[in-house]
C-alpha positions as CSV (number, residue, x, y, z in Angstrom):
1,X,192.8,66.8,118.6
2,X,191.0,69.7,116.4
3,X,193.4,72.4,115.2
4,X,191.5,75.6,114.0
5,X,191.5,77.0,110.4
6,X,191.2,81.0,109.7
7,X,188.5,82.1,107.1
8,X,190.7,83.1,104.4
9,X,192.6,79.8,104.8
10,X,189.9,77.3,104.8
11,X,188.5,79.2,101.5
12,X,192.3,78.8,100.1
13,X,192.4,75.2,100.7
14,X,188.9,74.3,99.9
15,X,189.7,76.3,95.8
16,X,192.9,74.4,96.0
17,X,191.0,71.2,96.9
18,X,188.6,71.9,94.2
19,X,191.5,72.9,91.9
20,X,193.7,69.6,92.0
21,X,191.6,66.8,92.8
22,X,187.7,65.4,91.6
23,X,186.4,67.1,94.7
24,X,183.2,70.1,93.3
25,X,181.9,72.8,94.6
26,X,178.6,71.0,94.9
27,X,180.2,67.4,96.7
28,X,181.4,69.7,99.1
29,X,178.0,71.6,100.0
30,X,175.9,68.6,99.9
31,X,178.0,66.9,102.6
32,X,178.2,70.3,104.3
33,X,174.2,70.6,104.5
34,X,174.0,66.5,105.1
35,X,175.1,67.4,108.4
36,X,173.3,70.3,108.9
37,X,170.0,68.6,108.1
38,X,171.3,65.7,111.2
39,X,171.4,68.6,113.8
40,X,168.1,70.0,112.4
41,X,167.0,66.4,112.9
42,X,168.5,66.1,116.4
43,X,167.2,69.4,117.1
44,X,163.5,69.2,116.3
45,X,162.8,66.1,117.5
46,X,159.5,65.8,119.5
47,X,159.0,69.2,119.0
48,X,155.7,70.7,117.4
49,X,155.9,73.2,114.3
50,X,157.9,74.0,111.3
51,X,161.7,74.3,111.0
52,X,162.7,77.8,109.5
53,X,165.6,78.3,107.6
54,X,167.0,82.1,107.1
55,X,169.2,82.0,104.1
56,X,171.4,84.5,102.8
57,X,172.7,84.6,98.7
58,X,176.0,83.2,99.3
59,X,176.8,79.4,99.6
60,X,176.1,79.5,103.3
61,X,172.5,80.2,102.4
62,X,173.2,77.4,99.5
63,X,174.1,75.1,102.6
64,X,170.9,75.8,104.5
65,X,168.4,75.3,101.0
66,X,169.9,71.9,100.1
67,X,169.7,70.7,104.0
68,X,166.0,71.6,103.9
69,X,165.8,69.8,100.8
70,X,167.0,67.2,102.4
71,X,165.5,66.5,105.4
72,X,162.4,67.4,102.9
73,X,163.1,64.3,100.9
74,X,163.7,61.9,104.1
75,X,160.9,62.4,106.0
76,X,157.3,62.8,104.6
77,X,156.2,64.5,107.3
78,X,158.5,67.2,107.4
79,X,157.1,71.3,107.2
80,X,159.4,74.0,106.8
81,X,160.2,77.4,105.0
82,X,163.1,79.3,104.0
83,X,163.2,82.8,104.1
84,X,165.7,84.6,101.9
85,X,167.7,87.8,102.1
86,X,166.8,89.8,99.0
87,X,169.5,89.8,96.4
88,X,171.4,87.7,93.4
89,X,171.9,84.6,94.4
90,X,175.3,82.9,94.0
91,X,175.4,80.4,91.6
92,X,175.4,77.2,94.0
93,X,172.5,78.8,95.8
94,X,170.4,79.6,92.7
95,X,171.0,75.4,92.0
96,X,170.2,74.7,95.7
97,X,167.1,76.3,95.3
98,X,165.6,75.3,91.9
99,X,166.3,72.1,93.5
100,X,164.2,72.6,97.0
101,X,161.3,73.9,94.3
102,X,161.8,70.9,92.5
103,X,161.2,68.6,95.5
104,X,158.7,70.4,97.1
105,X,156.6,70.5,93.9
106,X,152.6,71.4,94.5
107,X,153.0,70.4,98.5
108,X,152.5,72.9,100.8
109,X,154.6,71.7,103.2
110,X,158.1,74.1,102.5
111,X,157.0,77.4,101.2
112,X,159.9,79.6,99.9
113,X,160.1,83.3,100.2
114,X,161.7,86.8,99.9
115,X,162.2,88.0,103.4
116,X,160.7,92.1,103.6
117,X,160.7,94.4,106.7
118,X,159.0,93.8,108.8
119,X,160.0,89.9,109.3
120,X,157.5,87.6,111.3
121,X,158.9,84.3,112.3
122,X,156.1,81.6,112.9
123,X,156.6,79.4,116.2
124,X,159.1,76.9,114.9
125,X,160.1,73.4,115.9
126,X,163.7,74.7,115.1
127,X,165.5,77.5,113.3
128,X,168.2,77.6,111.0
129,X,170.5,80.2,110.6
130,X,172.1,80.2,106.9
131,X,172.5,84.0,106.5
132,X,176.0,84.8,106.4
133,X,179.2,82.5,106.9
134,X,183.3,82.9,107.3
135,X,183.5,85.3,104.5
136,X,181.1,88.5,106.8
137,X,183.3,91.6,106.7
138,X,181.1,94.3,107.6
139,X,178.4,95.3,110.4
140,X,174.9,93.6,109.9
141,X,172.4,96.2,109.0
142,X,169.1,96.8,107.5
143,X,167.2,93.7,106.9
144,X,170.1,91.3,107.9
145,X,170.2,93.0,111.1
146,X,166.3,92.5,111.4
147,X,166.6,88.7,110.6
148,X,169.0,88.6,112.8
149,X,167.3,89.9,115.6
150,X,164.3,87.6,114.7
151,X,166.6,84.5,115.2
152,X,167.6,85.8,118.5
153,X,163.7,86.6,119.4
154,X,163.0,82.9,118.2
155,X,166.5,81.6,120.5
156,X,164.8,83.7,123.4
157,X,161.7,81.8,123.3
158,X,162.9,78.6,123.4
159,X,163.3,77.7,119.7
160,X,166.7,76.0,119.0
161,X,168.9,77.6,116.8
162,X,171.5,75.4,114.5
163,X,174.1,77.9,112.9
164,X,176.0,77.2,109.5
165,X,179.4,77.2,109.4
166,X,179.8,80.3,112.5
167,X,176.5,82.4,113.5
168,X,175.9,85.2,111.2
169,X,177.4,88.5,112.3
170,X,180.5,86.7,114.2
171,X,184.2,87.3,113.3
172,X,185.4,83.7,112.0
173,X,189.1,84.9,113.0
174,X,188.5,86.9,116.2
175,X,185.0,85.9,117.4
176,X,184.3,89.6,117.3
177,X,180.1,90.6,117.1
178,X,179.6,92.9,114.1
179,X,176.8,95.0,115.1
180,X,175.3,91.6,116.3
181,X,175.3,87.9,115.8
182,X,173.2,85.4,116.0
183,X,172.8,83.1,119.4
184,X,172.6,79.4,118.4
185,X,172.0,76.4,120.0
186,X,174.8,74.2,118.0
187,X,177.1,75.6,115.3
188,X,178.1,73.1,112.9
189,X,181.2,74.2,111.4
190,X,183.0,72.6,108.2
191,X,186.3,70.9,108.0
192,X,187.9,72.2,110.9
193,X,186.7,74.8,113.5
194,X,187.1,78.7,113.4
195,X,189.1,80.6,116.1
196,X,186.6,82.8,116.4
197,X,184.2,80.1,117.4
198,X,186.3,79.9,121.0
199,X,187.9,83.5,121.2
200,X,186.1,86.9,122.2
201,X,182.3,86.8,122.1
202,X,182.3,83.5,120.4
203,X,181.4,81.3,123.4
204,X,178.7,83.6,124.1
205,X,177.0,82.8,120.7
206,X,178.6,79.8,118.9
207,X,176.4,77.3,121.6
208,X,177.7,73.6,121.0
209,X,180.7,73.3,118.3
210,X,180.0,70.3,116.2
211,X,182.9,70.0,113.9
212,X,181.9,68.5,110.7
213,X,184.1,66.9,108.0
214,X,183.0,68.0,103.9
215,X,184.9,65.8,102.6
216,X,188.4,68.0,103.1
217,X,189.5,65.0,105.0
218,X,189.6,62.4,102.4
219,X,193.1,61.1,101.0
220,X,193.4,62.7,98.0
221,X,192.3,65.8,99.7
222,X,194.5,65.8,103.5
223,X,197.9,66.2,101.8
224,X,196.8,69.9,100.4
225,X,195.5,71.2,103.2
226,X,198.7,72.9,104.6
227,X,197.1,75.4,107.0
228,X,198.5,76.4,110.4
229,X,196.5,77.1,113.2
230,X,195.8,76.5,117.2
231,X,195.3,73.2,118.6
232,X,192.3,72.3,120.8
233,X,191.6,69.4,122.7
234,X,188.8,67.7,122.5
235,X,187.2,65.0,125.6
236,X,188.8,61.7,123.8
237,X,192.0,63.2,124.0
238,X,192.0,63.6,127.4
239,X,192.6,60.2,128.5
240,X,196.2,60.0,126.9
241,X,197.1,63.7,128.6
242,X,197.7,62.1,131.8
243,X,199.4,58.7,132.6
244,X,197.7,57.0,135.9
245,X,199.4,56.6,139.1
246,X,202.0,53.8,139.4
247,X,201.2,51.6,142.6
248,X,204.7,52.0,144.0
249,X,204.6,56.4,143.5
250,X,205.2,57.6,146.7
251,X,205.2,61.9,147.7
252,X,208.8,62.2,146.4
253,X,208.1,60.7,143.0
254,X,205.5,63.1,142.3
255,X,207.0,65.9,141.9
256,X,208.3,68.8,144.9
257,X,206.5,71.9,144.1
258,X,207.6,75.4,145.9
259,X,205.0,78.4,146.0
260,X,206.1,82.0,146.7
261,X,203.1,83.5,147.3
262,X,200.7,85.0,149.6
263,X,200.8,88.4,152.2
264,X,198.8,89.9,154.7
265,X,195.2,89.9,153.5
266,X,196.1,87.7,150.8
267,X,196.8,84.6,152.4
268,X,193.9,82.7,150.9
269,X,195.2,82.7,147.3
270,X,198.8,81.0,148.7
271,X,196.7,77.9,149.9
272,X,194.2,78.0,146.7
273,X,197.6,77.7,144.8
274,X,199.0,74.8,147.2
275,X,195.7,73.5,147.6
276,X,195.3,72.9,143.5
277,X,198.8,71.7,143.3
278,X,198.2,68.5,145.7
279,X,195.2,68.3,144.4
280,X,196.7,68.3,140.6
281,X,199.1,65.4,142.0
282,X,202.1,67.4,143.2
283,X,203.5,65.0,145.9
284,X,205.1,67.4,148.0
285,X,203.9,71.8,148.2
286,X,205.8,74.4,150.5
287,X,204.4,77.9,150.6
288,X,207.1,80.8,151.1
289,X,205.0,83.1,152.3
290,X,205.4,86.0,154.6
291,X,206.0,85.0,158.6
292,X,202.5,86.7,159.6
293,X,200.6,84.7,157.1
294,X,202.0,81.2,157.7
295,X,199.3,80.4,160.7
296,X,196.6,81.4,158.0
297,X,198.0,79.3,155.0
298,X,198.6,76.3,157.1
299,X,195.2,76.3,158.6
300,X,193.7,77.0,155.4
301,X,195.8,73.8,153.7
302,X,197.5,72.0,156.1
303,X,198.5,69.6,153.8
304,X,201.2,71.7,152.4
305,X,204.7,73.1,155.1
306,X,205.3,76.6,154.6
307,X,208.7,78.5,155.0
308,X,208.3,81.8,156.7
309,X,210.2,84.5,154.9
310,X,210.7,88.1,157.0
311,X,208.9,90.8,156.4
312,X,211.0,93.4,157.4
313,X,214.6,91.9,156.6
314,X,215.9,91.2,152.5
315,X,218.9,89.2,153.2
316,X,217.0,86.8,156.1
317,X,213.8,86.8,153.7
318,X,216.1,85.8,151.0
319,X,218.4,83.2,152.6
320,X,214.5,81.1,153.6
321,X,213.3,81.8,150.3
322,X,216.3,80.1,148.2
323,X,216.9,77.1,150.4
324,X,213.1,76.3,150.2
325,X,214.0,76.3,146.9
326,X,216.9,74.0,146.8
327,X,215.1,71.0,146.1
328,X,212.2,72.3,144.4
329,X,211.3,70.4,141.2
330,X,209.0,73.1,140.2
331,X,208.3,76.8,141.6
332,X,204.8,79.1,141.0
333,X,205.1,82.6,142.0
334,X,202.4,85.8,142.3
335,X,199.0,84.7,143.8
336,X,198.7,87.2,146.7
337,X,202.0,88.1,146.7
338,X,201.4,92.0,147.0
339,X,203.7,94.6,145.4
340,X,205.5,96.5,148.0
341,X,209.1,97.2,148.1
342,X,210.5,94.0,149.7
343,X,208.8,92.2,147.5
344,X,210.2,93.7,144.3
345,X,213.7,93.4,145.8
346,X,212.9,89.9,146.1
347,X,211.4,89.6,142.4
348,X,215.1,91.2,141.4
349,X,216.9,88.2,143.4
350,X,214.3,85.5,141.9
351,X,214.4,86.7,138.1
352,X,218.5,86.6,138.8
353,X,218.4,83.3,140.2
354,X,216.5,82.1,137.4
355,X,218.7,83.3,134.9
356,X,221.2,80.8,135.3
357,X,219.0,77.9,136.7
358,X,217.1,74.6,135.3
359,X,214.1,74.9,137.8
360,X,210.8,75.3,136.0
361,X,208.3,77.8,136.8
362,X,205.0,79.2,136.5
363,X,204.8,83.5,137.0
364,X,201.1,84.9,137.9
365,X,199.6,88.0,139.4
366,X,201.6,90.1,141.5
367,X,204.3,88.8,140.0
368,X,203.5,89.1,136.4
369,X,202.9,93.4,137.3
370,X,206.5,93.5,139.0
371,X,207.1,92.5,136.4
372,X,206.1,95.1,134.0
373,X,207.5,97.2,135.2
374,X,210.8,95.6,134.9
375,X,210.4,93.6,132.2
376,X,213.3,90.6,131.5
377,X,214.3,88.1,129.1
378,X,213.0,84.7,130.8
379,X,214.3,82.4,128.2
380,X,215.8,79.3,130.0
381,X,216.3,75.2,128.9
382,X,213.3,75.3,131.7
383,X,209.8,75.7,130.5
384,X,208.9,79.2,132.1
385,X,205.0,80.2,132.1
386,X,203.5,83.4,132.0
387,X,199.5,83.4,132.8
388,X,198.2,87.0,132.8
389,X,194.3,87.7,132.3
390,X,194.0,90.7,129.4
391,X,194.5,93.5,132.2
392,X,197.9,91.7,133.4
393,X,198.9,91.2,129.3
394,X,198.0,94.8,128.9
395,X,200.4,95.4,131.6
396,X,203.0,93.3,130.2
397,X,203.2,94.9,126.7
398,X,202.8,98.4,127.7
399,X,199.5,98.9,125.6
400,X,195.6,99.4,126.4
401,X,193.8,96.8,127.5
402,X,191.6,97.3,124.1
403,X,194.5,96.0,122.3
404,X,194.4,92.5,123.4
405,X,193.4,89.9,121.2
406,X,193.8,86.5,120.8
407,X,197.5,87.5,119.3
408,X,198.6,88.5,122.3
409,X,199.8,85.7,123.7
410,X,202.6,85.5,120.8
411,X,203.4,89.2,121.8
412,X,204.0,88.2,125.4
413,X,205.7,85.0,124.6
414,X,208.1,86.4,122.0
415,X,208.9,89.8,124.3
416,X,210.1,87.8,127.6
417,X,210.7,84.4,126.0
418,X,208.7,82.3,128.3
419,X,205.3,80.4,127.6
420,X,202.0,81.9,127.5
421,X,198.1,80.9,129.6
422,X,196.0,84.4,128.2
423,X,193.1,83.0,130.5
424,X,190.2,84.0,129.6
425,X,186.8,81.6,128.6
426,X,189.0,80.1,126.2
427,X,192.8,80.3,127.3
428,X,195.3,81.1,124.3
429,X,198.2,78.7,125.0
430,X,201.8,79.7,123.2
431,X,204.7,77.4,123.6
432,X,207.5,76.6,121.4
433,X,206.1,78.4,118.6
434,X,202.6,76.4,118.5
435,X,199.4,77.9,119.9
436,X,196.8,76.4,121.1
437,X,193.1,77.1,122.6
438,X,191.5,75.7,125.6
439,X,187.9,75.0,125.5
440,X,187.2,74.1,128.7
441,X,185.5,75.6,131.4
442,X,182.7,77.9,133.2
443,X,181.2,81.0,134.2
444,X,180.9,79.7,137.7
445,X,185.2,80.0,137.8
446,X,184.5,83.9,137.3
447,X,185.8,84.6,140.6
448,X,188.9,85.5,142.5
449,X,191.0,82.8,143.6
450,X,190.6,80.6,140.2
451,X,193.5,82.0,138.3
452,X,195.4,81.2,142.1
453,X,194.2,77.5,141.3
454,X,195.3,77.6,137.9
455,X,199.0,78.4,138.9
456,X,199.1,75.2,141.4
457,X,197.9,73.1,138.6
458,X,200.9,74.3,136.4
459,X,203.4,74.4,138.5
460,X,202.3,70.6,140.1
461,X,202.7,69.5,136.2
462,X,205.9,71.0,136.3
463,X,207.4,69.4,139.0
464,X,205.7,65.9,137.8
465,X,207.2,65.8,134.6
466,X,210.7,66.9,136.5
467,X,210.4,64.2,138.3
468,X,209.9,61.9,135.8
469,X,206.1,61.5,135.7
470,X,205.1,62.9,132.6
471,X,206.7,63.1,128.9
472,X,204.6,65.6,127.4
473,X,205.8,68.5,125.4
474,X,205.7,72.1,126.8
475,X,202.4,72.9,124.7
476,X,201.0,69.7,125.7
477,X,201.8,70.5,129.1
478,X,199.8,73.7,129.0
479,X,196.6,72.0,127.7
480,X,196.4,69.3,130.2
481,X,196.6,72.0,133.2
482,X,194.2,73.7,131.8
483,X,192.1,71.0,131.0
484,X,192.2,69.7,134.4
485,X,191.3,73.2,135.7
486,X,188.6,74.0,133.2
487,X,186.9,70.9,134.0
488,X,187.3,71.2,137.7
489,X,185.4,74.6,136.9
490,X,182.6,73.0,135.3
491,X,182.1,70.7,137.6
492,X,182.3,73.4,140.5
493,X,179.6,75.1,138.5
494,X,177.1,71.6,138.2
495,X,177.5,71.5,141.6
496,X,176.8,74.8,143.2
497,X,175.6,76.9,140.4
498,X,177.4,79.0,138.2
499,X,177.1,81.8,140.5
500,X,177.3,79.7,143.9
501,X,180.7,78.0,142.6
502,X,183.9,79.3,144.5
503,X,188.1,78.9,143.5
504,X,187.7,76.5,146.5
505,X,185.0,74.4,145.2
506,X,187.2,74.1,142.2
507,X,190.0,73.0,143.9
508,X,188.1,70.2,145.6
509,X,186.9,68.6,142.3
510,X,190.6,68.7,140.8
511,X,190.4,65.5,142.8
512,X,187.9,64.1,141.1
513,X,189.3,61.8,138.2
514,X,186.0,61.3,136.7
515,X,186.3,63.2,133.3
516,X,189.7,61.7,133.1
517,X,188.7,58.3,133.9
518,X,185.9,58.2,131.6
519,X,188.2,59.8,128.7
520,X,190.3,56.4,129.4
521,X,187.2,54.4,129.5
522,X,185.5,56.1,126.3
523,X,188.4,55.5,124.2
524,X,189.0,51.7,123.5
525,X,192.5,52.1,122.1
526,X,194.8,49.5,123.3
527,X,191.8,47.2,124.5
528,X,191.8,43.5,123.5
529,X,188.9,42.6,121.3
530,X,187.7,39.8,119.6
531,X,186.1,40.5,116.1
532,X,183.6,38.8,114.3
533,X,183.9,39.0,110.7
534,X,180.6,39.7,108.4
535,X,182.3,41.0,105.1
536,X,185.3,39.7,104.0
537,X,188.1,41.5,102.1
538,X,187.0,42.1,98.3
539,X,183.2,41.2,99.0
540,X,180.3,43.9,98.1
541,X,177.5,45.3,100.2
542,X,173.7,45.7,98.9
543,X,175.3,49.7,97.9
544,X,178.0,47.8,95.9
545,X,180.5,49.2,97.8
546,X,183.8,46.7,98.1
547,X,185.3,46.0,101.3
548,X,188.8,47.0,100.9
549,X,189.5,45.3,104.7
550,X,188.0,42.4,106.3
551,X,185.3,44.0,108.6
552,X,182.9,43.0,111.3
553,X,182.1,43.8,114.9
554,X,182.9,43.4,118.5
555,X,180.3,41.4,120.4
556,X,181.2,42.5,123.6
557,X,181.1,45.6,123.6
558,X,177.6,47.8,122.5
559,X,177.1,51.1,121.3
560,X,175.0,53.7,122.6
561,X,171.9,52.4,120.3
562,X,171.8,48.7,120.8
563,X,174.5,48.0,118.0
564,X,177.1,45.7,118.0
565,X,180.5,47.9,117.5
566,X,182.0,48.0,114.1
567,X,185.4,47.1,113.5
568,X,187.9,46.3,110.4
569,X,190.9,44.4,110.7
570,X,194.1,46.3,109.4
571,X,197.5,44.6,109.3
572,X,196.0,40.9,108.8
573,X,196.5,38.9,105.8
574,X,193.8,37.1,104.7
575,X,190.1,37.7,105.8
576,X,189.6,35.2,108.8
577,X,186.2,34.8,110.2
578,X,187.1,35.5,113.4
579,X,190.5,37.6,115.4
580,X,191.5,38.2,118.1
581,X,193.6,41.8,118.4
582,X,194.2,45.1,119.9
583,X,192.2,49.0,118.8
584,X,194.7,50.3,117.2
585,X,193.0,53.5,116.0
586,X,189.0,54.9,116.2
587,X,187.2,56.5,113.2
588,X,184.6,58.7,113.6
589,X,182.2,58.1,110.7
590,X,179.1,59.6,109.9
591,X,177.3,56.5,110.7
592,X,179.6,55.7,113.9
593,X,182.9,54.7,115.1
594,X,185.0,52.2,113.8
595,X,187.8,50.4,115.6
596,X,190.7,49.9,113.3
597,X,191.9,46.5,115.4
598,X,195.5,44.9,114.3
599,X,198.0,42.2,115.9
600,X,199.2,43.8,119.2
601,X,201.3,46.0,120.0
602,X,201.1,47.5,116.2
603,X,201.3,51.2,116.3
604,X,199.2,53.1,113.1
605,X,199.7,56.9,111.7
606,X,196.7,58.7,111.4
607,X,197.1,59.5,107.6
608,X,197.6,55.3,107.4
609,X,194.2,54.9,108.9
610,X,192.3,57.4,106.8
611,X,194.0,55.7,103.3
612,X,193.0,52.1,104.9
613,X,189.9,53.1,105.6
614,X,188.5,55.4,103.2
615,X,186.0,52.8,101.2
616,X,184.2,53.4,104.1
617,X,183.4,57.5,103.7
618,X,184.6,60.7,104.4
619,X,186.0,60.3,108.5
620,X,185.6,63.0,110.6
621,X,188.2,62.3,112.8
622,X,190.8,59.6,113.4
623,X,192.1,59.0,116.7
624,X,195.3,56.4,117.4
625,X,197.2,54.7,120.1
C-alpha cells in the first residue's frame, strides 16, 4: 500500500531527513538517479541511437546528469547527450555535471550542451526528461516550453520518454498541465508518489508510476517522515482485500442486497446495478423498480427478483418498497431512477427511513440530484456512500463544476456526513477521515452504465461484510469495490477495445477472479518454504557487508530470471543450514524480493522488517502477513 506525499511535504521531510540524521543531499540524488538510469536501461534496450537527457538547473536536472553519468560508467557502449536549460545551476547540479565531464573525458560518446531556440532533438534510443520537478509553480514558456514540446515530438514518434520525479509542466498536488507537460512513457517518482501523478491530467501524462525509494525509507529515516496523504493500492495488495469463498457459503451467507432503481427508459441501468452486484458476490439482489419496468429488468438479469413498486400510487409504492427492504443487508439507490415527483416523495420517505436505521447503503445518480436539492445529514453507525462524478459533486455543493478538485470529496463527505467515490480516472475515496485514490481502470469504462455497475459492486460489499463476510474497514471497503470495478474495466477494454468495451462487458469480467487470484498467487506470504542457508548470521560477503540474519534461498520456488528466491530467516536463533518456516513478510529490494520467513504462525510489523533487514539496502517496499 503507497500513500501519496504533496510537494511541499516531501521537500519538508527530505530537509528534515537531511537535518537529523547522516542522510546528504547528494546520497539522496545518487539513489534518486540510480533508478532513473534502470528505466533508461529498461527503456533503451534493443533500441538504436542515443539516450537524450533534457535537464533543467535545479536538482531534478542534477538527477538526470548523474543518471547519465551513470549508465555512462556501466556500459562502454553507451552514447548520450544532455541538453541544458540556460541558467545558474544549483549547486548539486553544477557537482552532477563537473562529474559527467569528468567521466566522459575526451570520448565522444556524451556531449554536453546549452540548449538555444530553436531545439533539434536527434532520433534517440530513449529520452529523458529532467527539466522541472515538484517544486514547478508557474506556466512553461519560452525555451522550456520549446523543450517541452520537443520531448512530446520525440514521445510522438515512438521514442520513450522516462520522467523525473513528475513530467515537467505537471501540478505535483493537483495534476494540473501548466501551459503543458510533458507525455512520458514511465515516471519514476522518489519516496512516495505525488497526487497529482493520479488526479486531473496526470494519467494522461505520468505513463507508468514507478515508485522509487531514495533512501527516505531507511530506519533512521521512517520515524521523521510524518506526512499525511491518500492511500493507494497497489496489485500485491489485492490478494488480502478479498477473503475467498468458504465451501459451505450458500446465497444467504453472502450477503442480501436491495436496489431501488430503474424507470421507464432506464431500465437497463437497474440490471447493470443487480447484474454487478451478483457478479461482485452478493448472494441474493432484488430490484424495486417501477411495475412497467420489471418485465425489462428481469429479462435483462434474470438472476436477480424484482418488487414492483406503483407508479401512480405513494402509499402502495411505499408499502413494496420498505418490506423489500426488510431483510436487506445492504441497499443501492439512483441508477435510472428518474426525477419526477413520485420519486422525490419517495427519496423524502427513504432519507427518513434511514435516519433511524442500521442498513448500509450506497446513493448514486438520480438519487444523488434529489438530493441536492434537498440536501440532508446522512450520518448513521451504517457506512453510507455517496458516488457522484464532478457534474453530480458540483450538484451536491451548490458550486460550478470548475470548482471540483480532488478536495472535493472531503467537501461532500463533511457536508452530508456519509462516505465519498468522486469517480473519475482515478476515484478520490473519503471515509472516516482518510482519503484514498484508486488507480485502477480504463478509457474503455467511459460509457453510460459503468457508474450503474460501480453502485452494485458497493452495495454487494456492503451486504457481504453485513453478513459477516468481510472485516475490512469502511475506507478499505471503498478501495476493494473499486478495485474490482476498475479492473473489470480494464479487462473489458483488452477484450473489446477501449472504444468497443460496454458497462455490460464490465459486468461480465467482475466474474473473473483472475487479477485477484493471481494477487494471492503473486504474494507468497503465509506459504510454507523450506530455506537453504548460504550466509550465516555474522559472516561477510565479497562487498564486506555482514549478515545481520541467517540468509539463503528457497529452491522451489524461481524468480522471473532463473534465480533461486532469496530469503532470510527472522525470529530463529542460531543460523541453521537449513528451515523449514512460513513468509512472513516480502521486501522489495533494488536487486529483488526477499522473503522474510519465521516459525509459523509469527506475525511481523512492517517497521520490524525494515530494522531487521536493513544490512541489506534501502527497501522500497515491505509487504506483511
Amino acid at each position: 500500500m503507497l500513500r501519496t506525499i504533496t510537494p511541499s511535504e516531501m521537500k519538508r521531510v527530505e530537509t528534515r531527513v537531511m537535518r537529523e540524521t547522516s542522510l546528504t543531499g547528494e546520497r539522496l540524488m545518487q539513489n534518486a538517479a540510480a533508478h532513473v538510469a534502470r528505466a533508461v536501461r529498461r527503456w533503451a534496450a534493443g533500441r538504436a541511437g542515443r539516450v537524450v537527457c533534457l535537464c533543467g538547473t535545479g536538482n531534478n536536472g542534477g538527477d538526470g546528469l548523474a543518471a547519465i553519468r551513470m549508465l555512462l560508467e556501466e556500459d562502454p557502449d553507451f552514447a548520450g547527450e544532455c541538453w541544458l536549460l540556460p541558467g545558474e545551476l544549483s549547486a548539486d547540479a553544477r557537482r552532477e555535471l563537473d562529474r559527467l565531464l569528468a567521466a566522459a573525458g575526451d570520448a565522444p560518446r556524451v556531449s554536453v550542451r546549452r540548449a538555444e531556440a530553436p531545439l533539434s532533438l536527434p532520433e534517440a534510443a530513449c529520452a529523458v526528461d529532467a527539466l522541472f520537478g515538484t517544486g514547478l509553480s508557474r506556466p512553461l514558456e519560452g525555451l522550456a516550453r520549446e523543450m517541452c514540446d520537443s520531448l512530446n515530438a520525440l514521445a510522438a514518434a515512438g521514442v520513450p520518454v522516462v520522467a523525473v520525479d513528475i513530467p515537467s509542466g505537471l501540478s505535483g498536488e493537483t495534476g494540473q498541465v501548466m501551459g503543458a507537460a510533458v507525455h512520458a512513457s514511465e515516471t519514476v517518482t522518489f519516496h512516495r508518489p505525488k497526487p497529482g501523478l493520479y488526479l486531473g491530467a496526470g494519467p494522461d501524462y505520468a505513463g507508468k508510476i514507478t515508485v522509487a525509494d531514495i533512501g527516505l525509507s531507511a530506519p533512521e529515516a521512517t520515524a521523521l517522515d510524518d506526512a499525511g496523504g491518500m492511500l493507494v493500492l497497489e496489485r500485491r495488495d489485492l490478494g488480502r482485500l478479498l477473503p475467498p469463498r468458504r465451501r459451505t457459503a450458500h446465497k444467504g451467507s453472502c450477503g442480501r442486497v436491495v436496489l431501488w432503481a430503474g424507470s421507464r427508459g432506464m431500465a437497463g441501468a437497474a440490471a447493470i446495478a443487480a447484474t454487478a452486484a451478483l457478479r461482485a458476490g452478493a448472494g441474493l439482489v432484488t430490484v424495486a423498480c417501477p411495475d412497467d419496468v420489471v418485465d425489462v429488468v428481469q429479462t435483462l438479469c434474470p438472476c436477480a427478483t424484482c418488487a414492483p413498486l406503483s407508479t401512480t400510487d405513494e402509499e402502495a409504492a411505499w408499502a413494496a418498497l420498505s418490506a423489500a427492504l426488510e431483510r436487506a443487508d445492504a441497499l443501492g439507490m439512483g441508477c435510472g431512477l428518474g426525477q419526477g415527483t413520485l420519486t422525490g416523495a419517495l427519496l423524502e420517505r427513504m432519507l427518513n427511513a434511514l435516519h433511524g436505521s442500521g442498513l448500509p447503503c450506497v446513493i448514486d445518480a438520480d438519487a444523488l440530484n434529489l438530493l441536492a436539492k434537498r440536501p440532508a445529514c446522512l450520518t448513521s453507525p451504517a457506512l453510507r456512500v455517496l458516488t457522484p462524478h464532478p457534474g453530480e459533486a458540483a450538484r451536491l455543493l451548490g458550486v460550478p463544476a470548475r470548482e471540483i478538485g480532488a478536495d472535493a470529496a472531503g467537501r461532500i463527505a463533511h457536508r452530508y456526513g456519509a462516505a465519498v467515490v468522486l469517480k473519475g480516472a482515478a476515484s478520490v475515496l473519503h471515509a472516516g477521515g482518510e482519503e484514498a485514490i484508486s488507480p485502477f481502470g480504463s478509457p474503455a469504462m467511459a460509457k453510460g452504465g459503468s457508474g450503474d455497475a460501480l453502485t452494485g459492486v458497493i452495495a454487494a460489499l456492503l451486504a457481504g461484510r453485513a453478513a459477516g463476510l468481510y472485516g475490512m474497514g469502511d475506507l478499505a471497503l471503498l478501495q476493494a469495490a473499486c478495485a474490482l470495478h476498475g479492473l473489470a474495466g480494464e479487462r473489458a477494454g483488452e477484450r473489446f477495445g477501449l472504444r468497443g468495451a460496454l458497462a455490460t462487458d464490465l459486468c461480465a469480467f467482475l466474474g473473473m477472479d483472475d487479477a485477484w487470484e493471481e494477487a494471492r498467487e503473486d504474494s507468497p506470504l503465509g506459504r510454507t518454504v523450506h530455506v537453504t542457508v548460504e550466509h550465516a548470521r555474522g559472516t561477510r560477503d565479497a562487498q564486506g557487508r555482514v549478515y545481520e540474519l541467517p540468509c539463503g534461498y528457497v529452491a522451489e520456488c524461481l524468480e522471473a530470471e532463473n534465480r533461486w528466491q532469496d530469503a532470510c530467516l527472522l525470529g530463529v536463533s542460531g543460523s541453521p543450514e537449513w528451515f523449514e518456516g512460513e513468509v512472513a513478510a516480502r521486501v522489495r529490494l533494488a536487486g529483488g524480493d526477499m522473503w522474510v520467513v519465521a516459525p509459523k504462525g509469527t506475525r511481523l510489523a512492517p517497521d520490524e522488517v525494515r530494522r531487521a533487514t536493513a544490512f541489506l539496502g534501502p527497501a522500497e517496499g515491505v509487504e506483511v502477513r
